[in-house]
N, C-alpha and C positions, 0 to 999 in steps of 0.2 A: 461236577463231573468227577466219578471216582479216578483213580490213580491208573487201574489197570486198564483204561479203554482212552487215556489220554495221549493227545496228537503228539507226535513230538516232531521236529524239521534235526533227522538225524546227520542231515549236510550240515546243520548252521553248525549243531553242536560238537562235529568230527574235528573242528579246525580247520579242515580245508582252506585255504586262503582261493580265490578265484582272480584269474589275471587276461583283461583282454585283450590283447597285442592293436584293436585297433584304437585304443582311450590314447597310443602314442600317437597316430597318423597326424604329421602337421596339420592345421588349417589353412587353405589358401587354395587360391588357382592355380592349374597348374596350366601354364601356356610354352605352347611349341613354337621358332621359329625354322623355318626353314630359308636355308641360305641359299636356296635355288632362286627363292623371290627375289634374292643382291645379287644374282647377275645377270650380266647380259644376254638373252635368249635363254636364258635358265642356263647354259651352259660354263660361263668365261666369264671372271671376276675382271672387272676393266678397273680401274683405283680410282677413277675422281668418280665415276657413275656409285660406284659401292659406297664411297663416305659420302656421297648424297646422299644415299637408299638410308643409313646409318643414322646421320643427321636430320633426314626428317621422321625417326622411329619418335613417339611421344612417351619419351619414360612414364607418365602417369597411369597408362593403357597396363603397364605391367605392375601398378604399384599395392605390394606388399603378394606380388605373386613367388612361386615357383616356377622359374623358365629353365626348358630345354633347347639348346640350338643343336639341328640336325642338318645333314644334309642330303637329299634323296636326287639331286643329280649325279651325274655320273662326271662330274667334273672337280680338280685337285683346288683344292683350297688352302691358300697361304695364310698359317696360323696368326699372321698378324692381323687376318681378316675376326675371328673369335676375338681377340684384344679388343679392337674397336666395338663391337657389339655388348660388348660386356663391361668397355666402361661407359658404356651410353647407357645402362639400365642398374650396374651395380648399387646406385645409392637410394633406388627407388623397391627393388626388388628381395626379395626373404635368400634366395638363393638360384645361381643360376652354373648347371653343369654342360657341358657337351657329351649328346649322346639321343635318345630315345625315350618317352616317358616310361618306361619301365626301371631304364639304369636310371631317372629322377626317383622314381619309388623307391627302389634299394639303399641310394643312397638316403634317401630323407629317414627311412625306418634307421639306415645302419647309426646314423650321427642320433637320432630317439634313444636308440635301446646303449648304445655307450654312453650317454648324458644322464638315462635313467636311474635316478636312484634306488636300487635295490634292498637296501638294508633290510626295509622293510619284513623283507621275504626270507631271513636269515633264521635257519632251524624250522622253516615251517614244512607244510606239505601244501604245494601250487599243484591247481588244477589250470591250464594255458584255455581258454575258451577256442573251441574247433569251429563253429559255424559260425559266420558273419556274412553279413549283407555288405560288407566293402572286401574290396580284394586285397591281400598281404602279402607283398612279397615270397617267396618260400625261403628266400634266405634272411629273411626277419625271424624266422620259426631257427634257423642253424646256428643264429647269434644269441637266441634268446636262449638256447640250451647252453652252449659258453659260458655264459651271464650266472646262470642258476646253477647250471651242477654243482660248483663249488659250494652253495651259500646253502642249498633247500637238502630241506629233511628227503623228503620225493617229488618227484614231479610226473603228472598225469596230463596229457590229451583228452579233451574232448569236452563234456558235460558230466555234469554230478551225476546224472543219473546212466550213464555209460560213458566210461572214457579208457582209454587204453594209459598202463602204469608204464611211465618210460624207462623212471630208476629210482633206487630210494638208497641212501648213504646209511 
């Protein structure tokens, strides 16, 4: 093939570096408890009923997950109730927050993208990949600019073949 009608892939050869915010998402389950199921009528934490409900939890059920404990009753919960629940699962489990599986997302992207090592990425031009089939936080996307404005030459949104320029140093 002569020179002048030769294919070229002018993404591979621009430098671009391509980065996909979901290659960080932990693996594992992610399980919800609700502490409505520890009390009584869903309403009213009784203490020997609740370190029953505790005690017969089978840390294995959770093992090597990501747990949220929430609570969707309308009833006040004594923080020393999360303690017990949490050292009945802590030595079986990846991580366990209070809150909602959304603030488990957040937080699992936010402790990702602070442990990730960026060096990598130092002087380059990052493209952050925009379309995926798993959901990402949007505040993965707020820490992952943090991360990079200092270190990258530019950074773009999107795909090689259209992506919005966010900044370039």
């Amino acid at each position: 093939m002569s020179e002048e009608f030769e294919i070229r892939n002018k993404v591979a050869e621009s430098g671009l570096v391509n980065f996909d915010l979901t290659d960080l998402i932990p693996k594992g389950a992610r399980i919800g408890i609700d502490l409505k199921d520890f009390l009584f009528e869903g309403v009213i934490l009784k203490e020997k009923d609740f370190r029953e409900k505790v005690a017969a939890i089978n840390p294995e059920d959770y093992k090597d997950a990501f747990v949220y404990i929430y609570n969707s009753a309308d009833a006040i919960v004594p923080l020393w109730a999360y303690f017990l629940i949490t050292a009945r699962l802590t030595e079986t489990t990846k991580k366990i927050i209070f809150g909602n599986k959304e603030d488990l997302e957040v937080l699992l992207m936010h402790n990702a993208i602070q442990s990730y090592d960026f060096d990598d990425f130092i002087g380059k031009r990052v493209l952050v990949k925009g379309c995926s089939d798993k959901e990402i936080p949007e505040n993965a996307y707020i820490e992952l600019v943090e991360q990079l404005k200092p270190i990258v030459k530019s950074l773009m949104f999107g795909e090689a073949c259209s992506n919005v320029p966010i900044f370039k140093n």
